[in-house]
Residue frames relative to the residue before (quaternion, step in Angstrom):
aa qw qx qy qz dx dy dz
X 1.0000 0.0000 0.0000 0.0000 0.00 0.00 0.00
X 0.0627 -0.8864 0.4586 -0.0057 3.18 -1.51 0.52
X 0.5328 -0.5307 0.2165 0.6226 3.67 -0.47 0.07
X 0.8605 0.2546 -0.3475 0.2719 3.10 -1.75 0.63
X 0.2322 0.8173 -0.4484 0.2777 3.22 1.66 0.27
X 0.2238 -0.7058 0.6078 0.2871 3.53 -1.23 -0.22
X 0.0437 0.8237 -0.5638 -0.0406 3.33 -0.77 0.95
X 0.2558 -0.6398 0.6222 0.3716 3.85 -1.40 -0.22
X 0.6649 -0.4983 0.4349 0.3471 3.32 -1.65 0.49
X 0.1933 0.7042 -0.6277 -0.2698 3.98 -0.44 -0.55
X 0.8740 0.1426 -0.4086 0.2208 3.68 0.16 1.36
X 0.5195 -0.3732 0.3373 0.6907 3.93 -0.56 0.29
X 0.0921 -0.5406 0.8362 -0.0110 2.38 -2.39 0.10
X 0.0282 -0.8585 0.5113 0.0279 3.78 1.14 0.96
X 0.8024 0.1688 -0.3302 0.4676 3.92 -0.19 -0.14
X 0.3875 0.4715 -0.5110 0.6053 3.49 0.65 1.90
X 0.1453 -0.7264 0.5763 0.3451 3.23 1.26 -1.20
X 0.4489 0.4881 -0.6224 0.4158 4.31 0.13 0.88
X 0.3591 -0.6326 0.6854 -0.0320 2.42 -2.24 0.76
X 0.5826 -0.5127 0.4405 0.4513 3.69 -0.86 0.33
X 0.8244 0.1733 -0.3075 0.4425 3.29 -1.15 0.99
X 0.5351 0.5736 -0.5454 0.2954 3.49 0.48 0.67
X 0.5567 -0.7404 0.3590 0.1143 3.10 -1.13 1.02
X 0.0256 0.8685 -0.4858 0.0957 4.09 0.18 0.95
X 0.5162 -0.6420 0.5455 0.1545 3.57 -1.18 0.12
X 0.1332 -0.6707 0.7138 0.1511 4.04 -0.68 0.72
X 0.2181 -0.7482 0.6181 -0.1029 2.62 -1.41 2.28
X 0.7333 0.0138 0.0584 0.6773 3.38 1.09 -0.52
X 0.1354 -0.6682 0.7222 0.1171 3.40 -1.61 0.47
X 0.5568 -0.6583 0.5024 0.0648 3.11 -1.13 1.90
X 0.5980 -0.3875 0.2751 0.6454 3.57 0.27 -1.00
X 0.8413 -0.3689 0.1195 0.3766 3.63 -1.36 0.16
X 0.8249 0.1039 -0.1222 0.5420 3.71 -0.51 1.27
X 0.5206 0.3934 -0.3623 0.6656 3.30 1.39 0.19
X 0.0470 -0.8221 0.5529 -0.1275 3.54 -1.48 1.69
X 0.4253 -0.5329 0.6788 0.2726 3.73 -0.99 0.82
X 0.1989 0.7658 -0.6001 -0.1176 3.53 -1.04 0.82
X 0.2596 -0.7888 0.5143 0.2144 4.15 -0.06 0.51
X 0.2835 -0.7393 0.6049 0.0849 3.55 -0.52 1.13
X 0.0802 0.7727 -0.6296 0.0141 3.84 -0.48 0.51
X 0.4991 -0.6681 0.5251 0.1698 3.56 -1.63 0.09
X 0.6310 -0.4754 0.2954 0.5372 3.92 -0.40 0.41
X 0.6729 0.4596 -0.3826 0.4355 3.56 1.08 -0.65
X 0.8426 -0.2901 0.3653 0.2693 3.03 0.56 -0.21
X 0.4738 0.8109 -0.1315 0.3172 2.83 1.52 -2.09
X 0.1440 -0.6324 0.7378 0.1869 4.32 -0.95 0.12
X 0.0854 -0.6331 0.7686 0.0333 3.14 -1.37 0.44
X 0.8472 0.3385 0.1675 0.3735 3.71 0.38 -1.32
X 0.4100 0.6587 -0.6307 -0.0163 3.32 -0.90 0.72
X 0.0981 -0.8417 0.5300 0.0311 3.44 -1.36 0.39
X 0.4609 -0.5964 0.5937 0.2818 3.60 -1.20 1.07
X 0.2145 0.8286 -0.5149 0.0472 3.86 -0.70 1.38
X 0.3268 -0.7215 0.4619 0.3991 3.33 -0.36 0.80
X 0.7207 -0.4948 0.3640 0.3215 3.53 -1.69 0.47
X 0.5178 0.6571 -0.3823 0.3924 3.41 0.93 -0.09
X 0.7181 0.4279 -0.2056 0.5088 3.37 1.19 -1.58
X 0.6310 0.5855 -0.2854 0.4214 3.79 1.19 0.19
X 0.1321 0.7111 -0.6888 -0.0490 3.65 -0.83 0.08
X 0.3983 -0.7678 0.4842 0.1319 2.82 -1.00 1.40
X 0.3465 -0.8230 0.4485 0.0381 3.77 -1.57 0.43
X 0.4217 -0.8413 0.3254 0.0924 3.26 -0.47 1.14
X 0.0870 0.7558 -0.6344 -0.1370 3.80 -0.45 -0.04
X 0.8068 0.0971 -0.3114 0.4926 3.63 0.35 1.02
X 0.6413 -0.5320 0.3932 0.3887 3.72 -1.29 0.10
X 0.6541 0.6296 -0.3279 0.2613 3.30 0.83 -0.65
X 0.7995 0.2720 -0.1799 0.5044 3.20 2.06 -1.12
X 0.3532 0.7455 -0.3798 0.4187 2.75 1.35 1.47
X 0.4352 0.7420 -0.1479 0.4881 2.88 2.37 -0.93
């Protein structure tokens, strides 16, 4: 993973208030497997950010190629 990736959560994170499957942005990478992630709304909107290790992340595609 990397910055600007798209990723989904795969766990809470209650005193953020997220839930598995929300959807966030790598904004920075701390040091290996350790990520800045920015949580935003359709508008646009932050709500969120959070230091996550790559485990708590699964990353998302919007074509086949960067699925490859």
């Amino acid at each position: 993973m990397k910055i600007l990736d798209t990723v989904a959560l795969k766990k809470a994170i209650p005193e953020q208030g997220l839930r598995p499957g929300q959807v966030g942005t790598i904004v920075e990478t701390w040091k290996p497997g350790i990520f800045e992630v920015e949580f935003s709304d359709l508008s646009g909107k932050t709500y969120a950010f959070a230091a996550l290790e790559d485990k708590d992340l699964m990353p998302l595609f919007h074509s086949q190629e960067e699925a490859a």
